[in-house]
C-alpha positions as CSV (number, residue, x, y, z in Angstrom):
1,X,0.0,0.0,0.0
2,X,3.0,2.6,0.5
3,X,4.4,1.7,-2.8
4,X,0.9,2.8,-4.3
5,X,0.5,6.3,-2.4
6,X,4.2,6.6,-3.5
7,X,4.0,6.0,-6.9
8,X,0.6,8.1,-7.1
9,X,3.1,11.3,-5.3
10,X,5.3,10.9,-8.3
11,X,2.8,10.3,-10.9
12,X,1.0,13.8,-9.5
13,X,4.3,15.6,-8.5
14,X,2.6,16.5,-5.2
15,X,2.1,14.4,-1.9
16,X,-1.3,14.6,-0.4
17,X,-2.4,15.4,3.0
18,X,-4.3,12.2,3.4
19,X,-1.6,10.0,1.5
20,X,1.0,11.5,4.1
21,X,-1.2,10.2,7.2
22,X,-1.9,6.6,5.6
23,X,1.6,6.7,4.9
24,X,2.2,7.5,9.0
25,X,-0.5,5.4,10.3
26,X,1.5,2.6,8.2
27,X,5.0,3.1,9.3
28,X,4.0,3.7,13.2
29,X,2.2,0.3,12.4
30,X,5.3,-1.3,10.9
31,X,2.5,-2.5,8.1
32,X,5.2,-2.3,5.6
33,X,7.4,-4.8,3.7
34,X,10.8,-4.1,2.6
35,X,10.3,-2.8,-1.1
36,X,7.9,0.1,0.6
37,X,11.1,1.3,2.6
38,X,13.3,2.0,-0.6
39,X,10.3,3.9,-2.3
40,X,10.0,5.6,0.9
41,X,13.8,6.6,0.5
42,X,12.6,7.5,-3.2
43,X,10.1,9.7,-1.9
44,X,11.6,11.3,0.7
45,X,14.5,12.5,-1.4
46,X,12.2,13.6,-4.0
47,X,10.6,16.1,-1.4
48,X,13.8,16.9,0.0
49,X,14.8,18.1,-3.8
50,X,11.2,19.5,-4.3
51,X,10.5,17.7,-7.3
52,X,7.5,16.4,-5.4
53,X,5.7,18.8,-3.5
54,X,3.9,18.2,0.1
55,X,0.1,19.2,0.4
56,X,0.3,20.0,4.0
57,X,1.8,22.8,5.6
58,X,4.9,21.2,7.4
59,X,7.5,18.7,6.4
60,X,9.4,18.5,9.9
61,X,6.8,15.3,11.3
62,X,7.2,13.6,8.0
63,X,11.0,14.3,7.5
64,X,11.6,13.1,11.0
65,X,9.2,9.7,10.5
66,X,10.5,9.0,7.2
67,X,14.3,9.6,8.6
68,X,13.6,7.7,11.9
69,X,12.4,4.7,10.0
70,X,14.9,4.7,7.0
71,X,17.2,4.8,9.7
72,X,16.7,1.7,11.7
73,X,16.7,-0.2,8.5
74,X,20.1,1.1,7.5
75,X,18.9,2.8,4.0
């Protein structure tokens, strides 16, 4: 499921406020295989670059999730 909220970011160049919190909910979760962590490292650099932008107001809780997590799994 993070794979397809992923891919739909880059196919719409923007990240949406309600793909963000699935995206949370899953990660806090640990509902995720390892093929969703490397296009969650795909994603987050893409926002870090800009070439996808974020719907909601602040990055900091999803640059600190998405770091946290790729993190622990040494990506």
């Amino acid at each position: 499921m993070i794979r397809t909220l992923i891919e739909s970011a880059f196919q719409t160049g923007c990240l949406s406020v309600e793909s963000e919190g699935l995206i949370h909910q899953m990660l806090a979760t640990k509902s995720y295989q390892s093929d969703d962590l490397a296009a969650l490292a795909d994603l987050y650099n893409a926002v870090r670059e800009g070439r996808i932008q974020q719907e909601a107001s602040t990055n900091l809780v999803m640059d600190r999730i998405i770091h946290d997590t790729l993190r622990s799994q040494n990506l």
